[in-house]
FILUM-676377 format. One line per field, with one value per residue: residue number from 1; chain; x, y, z of N, C-alpha, C, O in turn; residue in three letters. Coordinates in nm, 4 decimals. Layout:
% FILUM-676377
pos (NUM, ...)
unit (A, ...)
npx (X, ...)
npy (Y, ...)
npz (Z, ...)
capx (X, ...)
capy (Y, ...)
capz (Z, ...)
cpx (X, ...)
cpy (Y, ...)
cpz (Z, ...)
opx (X, ...)
opy (Y, ...)
opz (Z, ...)
code (ALA, ...)
END
This chain:
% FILUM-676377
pos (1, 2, 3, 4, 5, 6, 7, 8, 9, 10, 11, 12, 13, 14, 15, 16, 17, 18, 19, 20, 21, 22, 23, 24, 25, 26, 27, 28, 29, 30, 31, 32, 33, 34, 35, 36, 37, 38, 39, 40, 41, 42, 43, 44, 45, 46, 47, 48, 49, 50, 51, 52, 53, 54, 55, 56, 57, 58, 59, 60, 61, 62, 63, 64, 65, 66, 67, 68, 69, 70, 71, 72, 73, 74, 75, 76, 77, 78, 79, 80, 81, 82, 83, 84, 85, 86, 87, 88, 89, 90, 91, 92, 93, 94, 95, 96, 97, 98, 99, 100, 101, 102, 103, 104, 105, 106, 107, 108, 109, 110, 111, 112, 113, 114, 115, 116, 117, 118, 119, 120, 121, 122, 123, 124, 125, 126, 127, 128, 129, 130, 131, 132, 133, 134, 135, 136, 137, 138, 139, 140, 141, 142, 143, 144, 145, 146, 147, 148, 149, 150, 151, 152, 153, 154, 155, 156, 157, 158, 159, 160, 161, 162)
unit (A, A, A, A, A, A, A, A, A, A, A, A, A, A, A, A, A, A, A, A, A, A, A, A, A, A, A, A, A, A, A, A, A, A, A, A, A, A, A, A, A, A, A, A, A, A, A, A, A, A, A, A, A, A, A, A, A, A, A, A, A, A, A, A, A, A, A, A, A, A, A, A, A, A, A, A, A, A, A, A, A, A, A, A, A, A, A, A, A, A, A, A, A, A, A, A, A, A, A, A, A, A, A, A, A, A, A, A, A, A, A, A, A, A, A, A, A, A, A, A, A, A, A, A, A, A, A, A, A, A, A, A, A, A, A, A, A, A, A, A, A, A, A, A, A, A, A, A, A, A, A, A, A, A, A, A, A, A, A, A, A, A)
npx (15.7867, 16.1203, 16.0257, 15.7106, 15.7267, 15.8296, 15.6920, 15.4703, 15.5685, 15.6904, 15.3889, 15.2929, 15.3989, 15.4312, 15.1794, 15.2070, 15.1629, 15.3577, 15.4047, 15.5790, 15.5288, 15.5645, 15.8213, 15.9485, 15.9596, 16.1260, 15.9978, 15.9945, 16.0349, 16.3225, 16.5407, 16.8841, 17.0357, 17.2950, 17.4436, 17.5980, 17.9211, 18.0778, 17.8987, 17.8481, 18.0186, 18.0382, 17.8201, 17.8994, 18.0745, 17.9190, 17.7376, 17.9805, 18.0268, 17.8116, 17.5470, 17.2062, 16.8838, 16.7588, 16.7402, 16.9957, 17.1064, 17.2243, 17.3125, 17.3980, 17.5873, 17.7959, 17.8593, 18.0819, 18.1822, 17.9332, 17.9369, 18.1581, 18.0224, 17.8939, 17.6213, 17.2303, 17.0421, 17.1659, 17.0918, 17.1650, 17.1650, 17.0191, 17.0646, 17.0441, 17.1326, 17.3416, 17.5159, 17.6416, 17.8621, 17.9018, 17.8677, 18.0940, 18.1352, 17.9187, 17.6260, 17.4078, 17.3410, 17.3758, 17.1487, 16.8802, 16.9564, 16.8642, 16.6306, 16.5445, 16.5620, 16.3279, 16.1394, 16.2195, 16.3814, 16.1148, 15.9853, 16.1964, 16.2541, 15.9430, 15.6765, 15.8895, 15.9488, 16.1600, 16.3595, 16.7365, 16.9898, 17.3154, 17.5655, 17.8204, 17.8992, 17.9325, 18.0267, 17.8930, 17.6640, 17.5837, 17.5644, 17.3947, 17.1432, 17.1192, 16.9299, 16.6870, 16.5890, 16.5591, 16.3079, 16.1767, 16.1106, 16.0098, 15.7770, 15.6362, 15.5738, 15.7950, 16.0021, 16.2764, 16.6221, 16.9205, 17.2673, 17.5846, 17.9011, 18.0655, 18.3170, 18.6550, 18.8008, 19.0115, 18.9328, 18.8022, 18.6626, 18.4617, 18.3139, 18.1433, 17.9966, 17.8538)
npy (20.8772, 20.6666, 20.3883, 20.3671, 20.3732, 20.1509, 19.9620, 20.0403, 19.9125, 19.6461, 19.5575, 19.6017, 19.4282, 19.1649, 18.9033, 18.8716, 18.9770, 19.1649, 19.2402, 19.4969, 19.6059, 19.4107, 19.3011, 19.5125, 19.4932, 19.3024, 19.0550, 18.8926, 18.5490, 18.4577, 18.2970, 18.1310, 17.9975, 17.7589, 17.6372, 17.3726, 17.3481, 17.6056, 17.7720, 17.6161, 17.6779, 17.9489, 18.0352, 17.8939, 18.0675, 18.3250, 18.1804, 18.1264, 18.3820, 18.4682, 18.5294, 18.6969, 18.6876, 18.4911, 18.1938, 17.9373, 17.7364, 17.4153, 17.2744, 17.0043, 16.7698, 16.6588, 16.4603, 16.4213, 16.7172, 16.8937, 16.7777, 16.8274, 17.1691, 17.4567, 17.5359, 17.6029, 17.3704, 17.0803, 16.9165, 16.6548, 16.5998, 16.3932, 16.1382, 15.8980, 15.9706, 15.9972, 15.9099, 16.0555, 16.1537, 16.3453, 16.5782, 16.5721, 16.7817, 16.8534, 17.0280, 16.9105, 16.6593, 16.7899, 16.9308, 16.7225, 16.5858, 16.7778, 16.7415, 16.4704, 16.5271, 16.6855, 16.6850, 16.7476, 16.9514, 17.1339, 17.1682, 17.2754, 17.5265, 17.6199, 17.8308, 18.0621, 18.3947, 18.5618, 18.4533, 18.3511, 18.2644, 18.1059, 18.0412, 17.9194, 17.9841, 17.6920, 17.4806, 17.1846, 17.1153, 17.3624, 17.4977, 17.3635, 17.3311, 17.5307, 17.6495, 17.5307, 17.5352, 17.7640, 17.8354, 17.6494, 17.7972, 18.0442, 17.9429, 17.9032, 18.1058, 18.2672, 18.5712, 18.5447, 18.5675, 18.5442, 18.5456, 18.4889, 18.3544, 18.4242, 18.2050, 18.2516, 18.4079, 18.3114, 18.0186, 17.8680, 17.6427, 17.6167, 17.8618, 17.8087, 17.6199, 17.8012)
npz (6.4986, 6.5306, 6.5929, 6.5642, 6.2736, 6.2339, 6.3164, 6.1637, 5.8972, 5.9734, 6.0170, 5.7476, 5.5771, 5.6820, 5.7240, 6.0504, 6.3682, 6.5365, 6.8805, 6.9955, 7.2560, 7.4538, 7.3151, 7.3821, 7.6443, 7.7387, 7.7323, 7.4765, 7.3317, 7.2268, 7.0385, 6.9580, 6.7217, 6.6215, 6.3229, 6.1866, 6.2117, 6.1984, 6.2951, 6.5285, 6.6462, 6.7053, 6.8442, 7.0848, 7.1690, 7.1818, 7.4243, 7.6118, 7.6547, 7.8351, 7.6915, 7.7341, 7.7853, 7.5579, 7.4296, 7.3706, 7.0800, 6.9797, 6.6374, 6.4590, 6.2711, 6.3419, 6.5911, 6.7673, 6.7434, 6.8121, 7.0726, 7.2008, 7.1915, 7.3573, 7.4823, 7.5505, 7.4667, 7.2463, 6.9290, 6.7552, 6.4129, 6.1690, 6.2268, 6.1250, 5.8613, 5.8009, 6.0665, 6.2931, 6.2163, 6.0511, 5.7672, 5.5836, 5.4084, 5.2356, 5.0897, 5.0419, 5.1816, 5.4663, 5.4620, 5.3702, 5.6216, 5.8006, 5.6821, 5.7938, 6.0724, 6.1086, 6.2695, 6.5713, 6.5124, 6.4431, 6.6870, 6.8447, 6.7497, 6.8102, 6.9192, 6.9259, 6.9099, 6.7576, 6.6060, 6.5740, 6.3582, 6.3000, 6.1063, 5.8872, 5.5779, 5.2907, 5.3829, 5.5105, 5.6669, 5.8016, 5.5654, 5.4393, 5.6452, 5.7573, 5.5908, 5.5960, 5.8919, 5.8920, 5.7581, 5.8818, 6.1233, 6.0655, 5.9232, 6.1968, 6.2486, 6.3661, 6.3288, 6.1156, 6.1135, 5.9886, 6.0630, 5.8829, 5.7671, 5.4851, 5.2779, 5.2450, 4.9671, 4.8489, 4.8703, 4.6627, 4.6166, 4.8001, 4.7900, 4.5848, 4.7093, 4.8853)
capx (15.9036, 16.0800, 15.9299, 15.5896, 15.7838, 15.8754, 15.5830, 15.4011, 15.6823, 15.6071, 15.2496, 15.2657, 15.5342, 15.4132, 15.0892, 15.2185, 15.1727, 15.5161, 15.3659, 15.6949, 15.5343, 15.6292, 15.9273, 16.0571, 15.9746, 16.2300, 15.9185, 16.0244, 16.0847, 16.4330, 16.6123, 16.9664, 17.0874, 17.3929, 17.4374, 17.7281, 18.0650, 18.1114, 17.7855, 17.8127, 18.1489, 17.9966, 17.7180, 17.9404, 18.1561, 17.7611, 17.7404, 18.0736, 18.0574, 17.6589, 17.4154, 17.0944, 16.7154, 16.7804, 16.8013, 17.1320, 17.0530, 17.3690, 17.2313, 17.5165, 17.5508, 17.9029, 17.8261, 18.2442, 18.1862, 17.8200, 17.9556, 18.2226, 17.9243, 17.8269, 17.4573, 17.1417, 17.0347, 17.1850, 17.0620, 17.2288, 17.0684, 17.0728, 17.1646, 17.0585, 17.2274, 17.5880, 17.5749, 17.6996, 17.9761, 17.8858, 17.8512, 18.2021, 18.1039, 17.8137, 17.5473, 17.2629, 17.3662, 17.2950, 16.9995, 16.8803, 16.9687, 16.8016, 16.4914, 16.5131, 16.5062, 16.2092, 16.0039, 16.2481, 16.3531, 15.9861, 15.9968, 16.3189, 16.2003, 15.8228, 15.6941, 15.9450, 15.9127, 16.2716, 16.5297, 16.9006, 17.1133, 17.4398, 17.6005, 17.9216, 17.8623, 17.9937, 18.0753, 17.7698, 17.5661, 17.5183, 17.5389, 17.2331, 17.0622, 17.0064, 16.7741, 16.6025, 16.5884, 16.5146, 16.2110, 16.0397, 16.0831, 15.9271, 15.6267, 15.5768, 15.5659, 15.9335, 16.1599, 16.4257, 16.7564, 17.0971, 17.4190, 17.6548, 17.9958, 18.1055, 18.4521, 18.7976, 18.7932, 19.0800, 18.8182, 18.7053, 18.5667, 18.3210, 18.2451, 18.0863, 17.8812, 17.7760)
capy (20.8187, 20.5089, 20.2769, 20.4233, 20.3353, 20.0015, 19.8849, 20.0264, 19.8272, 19.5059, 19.4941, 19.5643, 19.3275, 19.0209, 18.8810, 18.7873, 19.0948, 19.2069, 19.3194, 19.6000, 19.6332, 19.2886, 19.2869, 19.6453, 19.4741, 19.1896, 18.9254, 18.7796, 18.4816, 18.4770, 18.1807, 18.1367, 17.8593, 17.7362, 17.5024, 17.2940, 17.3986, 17.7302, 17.7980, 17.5823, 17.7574, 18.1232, 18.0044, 17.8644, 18.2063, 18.3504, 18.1352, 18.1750, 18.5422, 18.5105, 18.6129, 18.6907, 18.6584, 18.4129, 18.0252, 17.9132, 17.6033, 17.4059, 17.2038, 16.9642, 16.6230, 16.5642, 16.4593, 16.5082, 16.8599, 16.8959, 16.7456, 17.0061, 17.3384, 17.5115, 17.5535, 17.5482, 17.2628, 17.0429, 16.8743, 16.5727, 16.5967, 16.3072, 16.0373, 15.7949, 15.9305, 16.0550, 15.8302, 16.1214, 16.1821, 16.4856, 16.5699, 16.5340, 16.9622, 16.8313, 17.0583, 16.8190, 16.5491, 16.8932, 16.9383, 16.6251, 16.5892, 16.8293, 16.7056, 16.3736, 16.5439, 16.8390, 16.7001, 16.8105, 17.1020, 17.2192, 17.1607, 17.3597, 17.7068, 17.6622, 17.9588, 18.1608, 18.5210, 18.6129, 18.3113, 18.4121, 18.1531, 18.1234, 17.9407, 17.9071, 17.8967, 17.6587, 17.3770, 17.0796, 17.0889, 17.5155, 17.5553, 17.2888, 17.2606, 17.6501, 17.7247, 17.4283, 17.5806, 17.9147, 17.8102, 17.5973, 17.9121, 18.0953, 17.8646, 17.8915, 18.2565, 18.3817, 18.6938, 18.5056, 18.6906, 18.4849, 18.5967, 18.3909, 18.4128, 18.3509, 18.1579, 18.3820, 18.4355, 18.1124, 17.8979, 17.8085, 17.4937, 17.6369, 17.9439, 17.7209, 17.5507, 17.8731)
capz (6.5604, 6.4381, 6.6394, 6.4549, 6.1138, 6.1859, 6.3452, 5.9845, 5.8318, 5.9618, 5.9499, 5.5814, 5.5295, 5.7004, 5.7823, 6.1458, 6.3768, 6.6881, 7.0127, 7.0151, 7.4184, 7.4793, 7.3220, 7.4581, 7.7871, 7.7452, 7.7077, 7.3897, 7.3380, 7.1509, 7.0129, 6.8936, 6.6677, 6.5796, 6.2608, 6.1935, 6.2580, 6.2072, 6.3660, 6.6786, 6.7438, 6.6906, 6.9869, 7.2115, 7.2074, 7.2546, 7.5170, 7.7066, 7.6950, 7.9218, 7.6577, 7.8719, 7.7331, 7.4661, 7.4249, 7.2540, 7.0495, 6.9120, 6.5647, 6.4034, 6.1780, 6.3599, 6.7809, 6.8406, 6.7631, 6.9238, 7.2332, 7.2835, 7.1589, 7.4550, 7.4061, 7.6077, 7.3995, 7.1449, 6.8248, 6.6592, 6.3175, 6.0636, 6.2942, 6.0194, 5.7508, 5.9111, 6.1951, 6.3663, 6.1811, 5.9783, 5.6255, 5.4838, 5.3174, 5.1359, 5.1816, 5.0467, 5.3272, 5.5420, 5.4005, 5.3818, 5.7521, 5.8506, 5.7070, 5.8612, 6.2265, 6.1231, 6.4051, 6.6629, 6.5088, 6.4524, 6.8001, 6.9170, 6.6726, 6.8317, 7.0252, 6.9340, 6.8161, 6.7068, 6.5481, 6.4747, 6.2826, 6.2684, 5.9927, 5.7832, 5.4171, 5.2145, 5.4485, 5.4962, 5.7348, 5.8106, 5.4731, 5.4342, 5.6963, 5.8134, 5.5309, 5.6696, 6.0452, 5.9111, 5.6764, 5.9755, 6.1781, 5.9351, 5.9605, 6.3264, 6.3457, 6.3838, 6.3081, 6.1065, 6.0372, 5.9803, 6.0758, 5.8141, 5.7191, 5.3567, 5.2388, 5.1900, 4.8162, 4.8108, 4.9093, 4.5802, 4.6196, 4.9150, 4.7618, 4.4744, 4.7632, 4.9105)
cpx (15.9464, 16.0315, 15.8306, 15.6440, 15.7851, 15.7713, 15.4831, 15.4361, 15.6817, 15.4679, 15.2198, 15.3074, 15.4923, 15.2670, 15.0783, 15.2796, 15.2972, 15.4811, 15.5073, 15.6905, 15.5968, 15.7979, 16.0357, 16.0507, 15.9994, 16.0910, 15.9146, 16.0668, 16.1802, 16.5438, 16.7282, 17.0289, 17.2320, 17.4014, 17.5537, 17.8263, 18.1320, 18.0328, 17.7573, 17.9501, 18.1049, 17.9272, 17.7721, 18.0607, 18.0348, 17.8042, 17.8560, 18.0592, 17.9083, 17.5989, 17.2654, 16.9646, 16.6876, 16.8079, 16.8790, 17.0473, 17.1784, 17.3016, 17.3675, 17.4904, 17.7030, 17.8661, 17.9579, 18.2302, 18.0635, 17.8713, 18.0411, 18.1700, 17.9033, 17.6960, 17.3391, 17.0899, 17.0889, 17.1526, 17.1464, 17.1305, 17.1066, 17.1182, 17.1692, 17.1288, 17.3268, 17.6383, 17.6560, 17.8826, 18.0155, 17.8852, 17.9631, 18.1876, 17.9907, 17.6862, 17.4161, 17.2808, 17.3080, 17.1753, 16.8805, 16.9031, 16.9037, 16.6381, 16.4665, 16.4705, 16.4097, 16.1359, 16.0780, 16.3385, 16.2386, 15.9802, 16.1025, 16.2470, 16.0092, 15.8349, 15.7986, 15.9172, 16.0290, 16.3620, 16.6435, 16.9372, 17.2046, 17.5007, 17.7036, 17.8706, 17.9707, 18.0707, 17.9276, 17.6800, 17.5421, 17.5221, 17.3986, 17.1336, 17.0224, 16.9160, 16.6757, 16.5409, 16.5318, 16.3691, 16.0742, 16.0179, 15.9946, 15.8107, 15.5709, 15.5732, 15.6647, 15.9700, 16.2302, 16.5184, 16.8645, 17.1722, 17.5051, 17.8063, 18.0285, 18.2766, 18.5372, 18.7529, 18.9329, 19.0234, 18.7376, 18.5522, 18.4290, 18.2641, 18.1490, 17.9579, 17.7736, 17.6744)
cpy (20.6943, 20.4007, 20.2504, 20.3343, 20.1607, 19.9113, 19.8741, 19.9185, 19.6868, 19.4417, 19.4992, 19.4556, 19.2126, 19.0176, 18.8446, 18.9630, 19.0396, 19.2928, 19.3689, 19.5973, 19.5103, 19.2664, 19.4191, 19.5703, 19.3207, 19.0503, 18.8153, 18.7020, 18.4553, 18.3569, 18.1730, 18.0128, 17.8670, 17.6197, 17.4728, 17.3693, 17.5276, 17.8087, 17.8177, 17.6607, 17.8855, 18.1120, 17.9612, 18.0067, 18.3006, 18.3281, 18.1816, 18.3207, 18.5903, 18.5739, 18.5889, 18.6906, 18.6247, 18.2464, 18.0306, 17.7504, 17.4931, 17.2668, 17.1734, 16.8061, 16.6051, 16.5482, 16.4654, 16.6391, 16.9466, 16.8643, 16.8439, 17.1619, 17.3623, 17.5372, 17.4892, 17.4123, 17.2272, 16.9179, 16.7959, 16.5557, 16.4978, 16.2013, 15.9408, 15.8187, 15.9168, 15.9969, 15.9076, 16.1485, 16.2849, 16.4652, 16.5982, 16.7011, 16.9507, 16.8866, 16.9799, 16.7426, 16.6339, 16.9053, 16.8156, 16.5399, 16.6390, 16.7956, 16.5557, 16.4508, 16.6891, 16.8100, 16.7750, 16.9587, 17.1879, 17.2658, 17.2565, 17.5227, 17.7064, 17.7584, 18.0350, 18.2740, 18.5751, 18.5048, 18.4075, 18.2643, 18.1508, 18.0327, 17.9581, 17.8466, 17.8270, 17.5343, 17.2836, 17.1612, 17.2630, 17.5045, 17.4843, 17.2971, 17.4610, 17.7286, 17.6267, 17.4790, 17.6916, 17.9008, 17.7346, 17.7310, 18.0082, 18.0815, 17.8896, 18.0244, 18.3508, 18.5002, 18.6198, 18.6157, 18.5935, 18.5660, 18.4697, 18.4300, 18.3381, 18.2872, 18.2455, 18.3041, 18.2916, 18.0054, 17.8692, 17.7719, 17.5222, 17.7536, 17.9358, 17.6927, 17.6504, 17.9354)
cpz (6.4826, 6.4838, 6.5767, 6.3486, 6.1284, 6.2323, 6.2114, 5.9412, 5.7830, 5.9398, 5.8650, 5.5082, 5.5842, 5.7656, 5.9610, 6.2144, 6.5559, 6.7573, 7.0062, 7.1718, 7.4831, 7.4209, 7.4056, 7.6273, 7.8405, 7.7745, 7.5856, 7.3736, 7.1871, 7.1000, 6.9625, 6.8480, 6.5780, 6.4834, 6.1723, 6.2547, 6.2998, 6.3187, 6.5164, 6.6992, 6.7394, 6.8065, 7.0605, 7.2405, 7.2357, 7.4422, 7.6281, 7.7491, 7.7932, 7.8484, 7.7920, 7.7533, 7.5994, 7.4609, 7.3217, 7.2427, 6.9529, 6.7975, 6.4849, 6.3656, 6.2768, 6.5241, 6.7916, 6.8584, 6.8663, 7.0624, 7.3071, 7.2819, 7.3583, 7.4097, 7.5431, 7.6123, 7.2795, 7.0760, 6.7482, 6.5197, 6.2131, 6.1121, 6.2363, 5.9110, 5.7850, 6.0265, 6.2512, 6.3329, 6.0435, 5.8508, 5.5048, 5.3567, 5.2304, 5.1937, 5.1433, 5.1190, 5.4390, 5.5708, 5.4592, 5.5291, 5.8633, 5.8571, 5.7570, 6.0372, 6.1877, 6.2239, 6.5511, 6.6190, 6.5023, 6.5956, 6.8424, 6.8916, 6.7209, 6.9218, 7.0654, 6.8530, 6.7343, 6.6443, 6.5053, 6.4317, 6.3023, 6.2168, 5.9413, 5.6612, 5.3468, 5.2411, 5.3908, 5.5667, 5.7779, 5.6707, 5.4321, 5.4787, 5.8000, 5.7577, 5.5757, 5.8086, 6.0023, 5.8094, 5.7985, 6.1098, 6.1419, 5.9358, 6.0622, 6.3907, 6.3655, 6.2986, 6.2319, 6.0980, 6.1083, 5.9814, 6.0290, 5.8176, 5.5977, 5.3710, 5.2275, 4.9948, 4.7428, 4.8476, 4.8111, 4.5924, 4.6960, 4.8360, 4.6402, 4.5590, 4.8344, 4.8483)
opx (15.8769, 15.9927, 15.8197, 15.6007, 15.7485, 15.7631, 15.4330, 15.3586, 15.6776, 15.4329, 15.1233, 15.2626, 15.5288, 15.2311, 14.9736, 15.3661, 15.3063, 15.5034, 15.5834, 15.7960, 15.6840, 15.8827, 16.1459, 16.1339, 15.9435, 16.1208, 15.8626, 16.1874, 16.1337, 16.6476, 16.7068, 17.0714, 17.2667, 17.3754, 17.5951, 17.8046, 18.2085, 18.0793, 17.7087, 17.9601, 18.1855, 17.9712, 17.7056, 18.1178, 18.0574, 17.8570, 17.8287, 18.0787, 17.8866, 17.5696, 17.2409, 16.9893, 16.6162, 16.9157, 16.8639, 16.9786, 17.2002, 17.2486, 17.4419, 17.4017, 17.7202, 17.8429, 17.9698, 18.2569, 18.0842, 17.8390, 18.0251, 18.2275, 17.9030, 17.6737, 17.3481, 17.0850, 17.0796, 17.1740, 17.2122, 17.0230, 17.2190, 17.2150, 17.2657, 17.1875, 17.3954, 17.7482, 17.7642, 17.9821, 18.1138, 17.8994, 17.9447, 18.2321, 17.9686, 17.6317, 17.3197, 17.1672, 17.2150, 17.1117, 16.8146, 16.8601, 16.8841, 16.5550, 16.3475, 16.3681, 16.4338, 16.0654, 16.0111, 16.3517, 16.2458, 15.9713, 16.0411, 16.2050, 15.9419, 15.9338, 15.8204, 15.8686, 15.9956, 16.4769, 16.6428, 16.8981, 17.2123, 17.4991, 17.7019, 17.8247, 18.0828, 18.1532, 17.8699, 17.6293, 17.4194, 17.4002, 17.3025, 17.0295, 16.9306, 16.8480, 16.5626, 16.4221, 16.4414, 16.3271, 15.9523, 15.9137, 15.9005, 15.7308, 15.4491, 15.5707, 15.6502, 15.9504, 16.3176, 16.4907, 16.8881, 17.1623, 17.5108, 17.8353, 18.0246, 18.3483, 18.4865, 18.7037, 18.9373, 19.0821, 18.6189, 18.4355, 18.3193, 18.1443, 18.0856, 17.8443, 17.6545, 17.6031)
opy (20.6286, 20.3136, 20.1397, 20.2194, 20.0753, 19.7955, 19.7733, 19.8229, 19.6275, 19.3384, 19.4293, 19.4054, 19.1231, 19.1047, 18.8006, 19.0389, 18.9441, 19.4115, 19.2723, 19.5895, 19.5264, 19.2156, 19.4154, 19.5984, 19.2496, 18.9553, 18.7038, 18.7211, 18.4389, 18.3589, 18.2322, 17.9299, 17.9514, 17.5079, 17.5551, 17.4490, 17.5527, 17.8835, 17.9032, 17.7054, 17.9467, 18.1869, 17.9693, 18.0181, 18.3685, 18.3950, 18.2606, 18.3638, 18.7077, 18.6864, 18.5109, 18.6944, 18.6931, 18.2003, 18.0920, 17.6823, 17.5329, 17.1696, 17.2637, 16.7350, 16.4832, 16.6569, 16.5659, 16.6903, 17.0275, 16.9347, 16.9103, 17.2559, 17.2797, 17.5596, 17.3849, 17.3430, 17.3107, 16.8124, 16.8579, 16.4969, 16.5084, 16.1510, 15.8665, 15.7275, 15.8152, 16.0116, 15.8544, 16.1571, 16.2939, 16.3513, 16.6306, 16.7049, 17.0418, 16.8427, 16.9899, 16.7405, 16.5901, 16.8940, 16.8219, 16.4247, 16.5892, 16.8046, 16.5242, 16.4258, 16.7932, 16.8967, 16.8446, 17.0548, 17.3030, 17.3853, 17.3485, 17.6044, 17.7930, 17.7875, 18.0748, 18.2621, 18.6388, 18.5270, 18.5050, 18.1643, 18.2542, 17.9252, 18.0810, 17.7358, 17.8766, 17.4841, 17.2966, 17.2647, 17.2719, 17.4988, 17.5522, 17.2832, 17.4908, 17.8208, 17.6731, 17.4501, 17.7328, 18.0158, 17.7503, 17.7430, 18.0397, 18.1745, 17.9054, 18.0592, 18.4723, 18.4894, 18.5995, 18.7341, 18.5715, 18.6654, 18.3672, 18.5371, 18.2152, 18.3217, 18.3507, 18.2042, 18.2201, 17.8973, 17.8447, 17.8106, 17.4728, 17.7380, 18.0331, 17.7202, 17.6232, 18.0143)
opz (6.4050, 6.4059, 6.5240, 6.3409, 6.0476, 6.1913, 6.1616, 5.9374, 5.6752, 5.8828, 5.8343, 5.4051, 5.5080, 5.8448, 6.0083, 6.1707, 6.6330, 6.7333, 7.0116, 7.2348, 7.5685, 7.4942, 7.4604, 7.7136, 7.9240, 7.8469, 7.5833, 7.3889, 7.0743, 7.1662, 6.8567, 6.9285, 6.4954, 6.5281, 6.0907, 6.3460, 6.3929, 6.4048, 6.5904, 6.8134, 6.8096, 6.8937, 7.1637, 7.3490, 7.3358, 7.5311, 7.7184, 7.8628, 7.8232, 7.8889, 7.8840, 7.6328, 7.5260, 7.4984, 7.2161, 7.3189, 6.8384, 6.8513, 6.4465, 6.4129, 6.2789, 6.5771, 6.8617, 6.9671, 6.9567, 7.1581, 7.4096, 7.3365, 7.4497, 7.2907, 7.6077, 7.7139, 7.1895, 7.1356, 6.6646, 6.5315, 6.1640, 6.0548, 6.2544, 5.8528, 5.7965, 6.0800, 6.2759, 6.4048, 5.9700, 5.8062, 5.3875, 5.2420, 5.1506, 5.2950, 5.2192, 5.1663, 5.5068, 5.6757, 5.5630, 5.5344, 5.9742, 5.9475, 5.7571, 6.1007, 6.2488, 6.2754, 6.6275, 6.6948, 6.5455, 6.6238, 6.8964, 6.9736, 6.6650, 6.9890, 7.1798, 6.7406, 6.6344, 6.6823, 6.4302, 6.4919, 6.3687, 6.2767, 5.9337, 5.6338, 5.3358, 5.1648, 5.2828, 5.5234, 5.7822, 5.6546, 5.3959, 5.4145, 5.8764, 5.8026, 5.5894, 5.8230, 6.0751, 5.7971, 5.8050, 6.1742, 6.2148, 5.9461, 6.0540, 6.5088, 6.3791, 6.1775, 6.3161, 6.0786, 6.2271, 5.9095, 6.0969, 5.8708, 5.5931, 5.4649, 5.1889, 4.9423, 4.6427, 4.8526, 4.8327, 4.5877, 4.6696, 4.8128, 4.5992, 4.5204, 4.8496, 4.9103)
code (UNK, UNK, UNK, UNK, UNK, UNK, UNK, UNK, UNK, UNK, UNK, UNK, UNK, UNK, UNK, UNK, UNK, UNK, UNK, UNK, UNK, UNK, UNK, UNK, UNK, UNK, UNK, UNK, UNK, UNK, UNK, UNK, UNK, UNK, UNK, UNK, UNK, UNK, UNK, UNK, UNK, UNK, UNK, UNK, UNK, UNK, UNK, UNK, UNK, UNK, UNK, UNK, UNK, UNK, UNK, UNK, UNK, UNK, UNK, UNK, UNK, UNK, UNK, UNK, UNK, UNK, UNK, UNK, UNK, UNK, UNK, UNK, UNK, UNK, UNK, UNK, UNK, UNK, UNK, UNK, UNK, UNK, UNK, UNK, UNK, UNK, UNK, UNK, UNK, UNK, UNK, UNK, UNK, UNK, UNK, UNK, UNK, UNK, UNK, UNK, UNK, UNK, UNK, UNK, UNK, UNK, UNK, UNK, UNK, UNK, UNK, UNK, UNK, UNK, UNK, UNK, UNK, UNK, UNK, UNK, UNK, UNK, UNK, UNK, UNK, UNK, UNK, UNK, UNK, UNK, UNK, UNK, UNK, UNK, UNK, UNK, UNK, UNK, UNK, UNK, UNK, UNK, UNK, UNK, UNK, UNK, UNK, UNK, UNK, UNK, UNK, UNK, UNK, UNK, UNK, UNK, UNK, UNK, UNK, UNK, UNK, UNK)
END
């Protein structure tokens, strides 16, 4: 069956084994993150529409835009560098943002089994700061898998940063 297959799949593929019984029987714990702009607006359309057996998590360098995310919880990241006023498209400020707050993101992606992302490439702070989120996930055991969206093809300048 494929269940069979993919259970092979993963235990060849990663040292970190997926009770399938637990997850077929909605016990996983499932996380969804949103980072910067593009991100936190993809999770608060999540959100509005009632996802069910998932935490939404809204992760952003600007607090104007954080304050209007819908989101279980949200993450001002970088409050020393960006003083909350985001990363101007720079995704090393992102970056760099992100790793000033790793203690409470370690914290947000713990004890989870599944992470989604959601990011816009090519801006700051998703384009920075969700290989950051998806790397300490990574660490603590998770599933990653990003859902991104790239630049239109007249978007130069971003499709440089992506």
């Amino acid at each position: 069956m494929v269940l069979d297959f993919a259970k092979e799949a993963i235990a060849n593929a990663s040292t970190h084994s997926i009770n399938f019984d637990e997850l077929r029987a909605g016990k996983a714990n499932i996380k969804v993150f949103g980072a910067g702009g593009a991100g936190c607006n993809t999770i608060t359309w999540l959100f509005n529409k009632g996802i069910n057996g998932a935490n939404i998590y809204g992760i952003n360098t600007d607090a104007l835009h954080l304050s209007i995310t819908k989101a279980d919880e949200k993450i001002l990241i970088g409050k020393e560098l960006t003083r909350g006023l985001g990363c101007g498209g720079y995704p090393q400020k992102g970056r760099e943002a992100a790793k000033e707050s790793v203690s409470e993101l370690k914290k947000s992606v713990s004890n989870a089994d599944m992470v989604f992302i959601c990011a816009g490439m090519g801006g700051g702070t998703g384009t920075g700061a969700a290989p950051v989120v998806g790397q300490l996930a990574k660490e603590a055991g998770a599933v990653v898998i990003a859902v991104v969206t790239m630049p239109f093809e007249c978007e130069k300048a971003r499709i440089d940063k992506a």
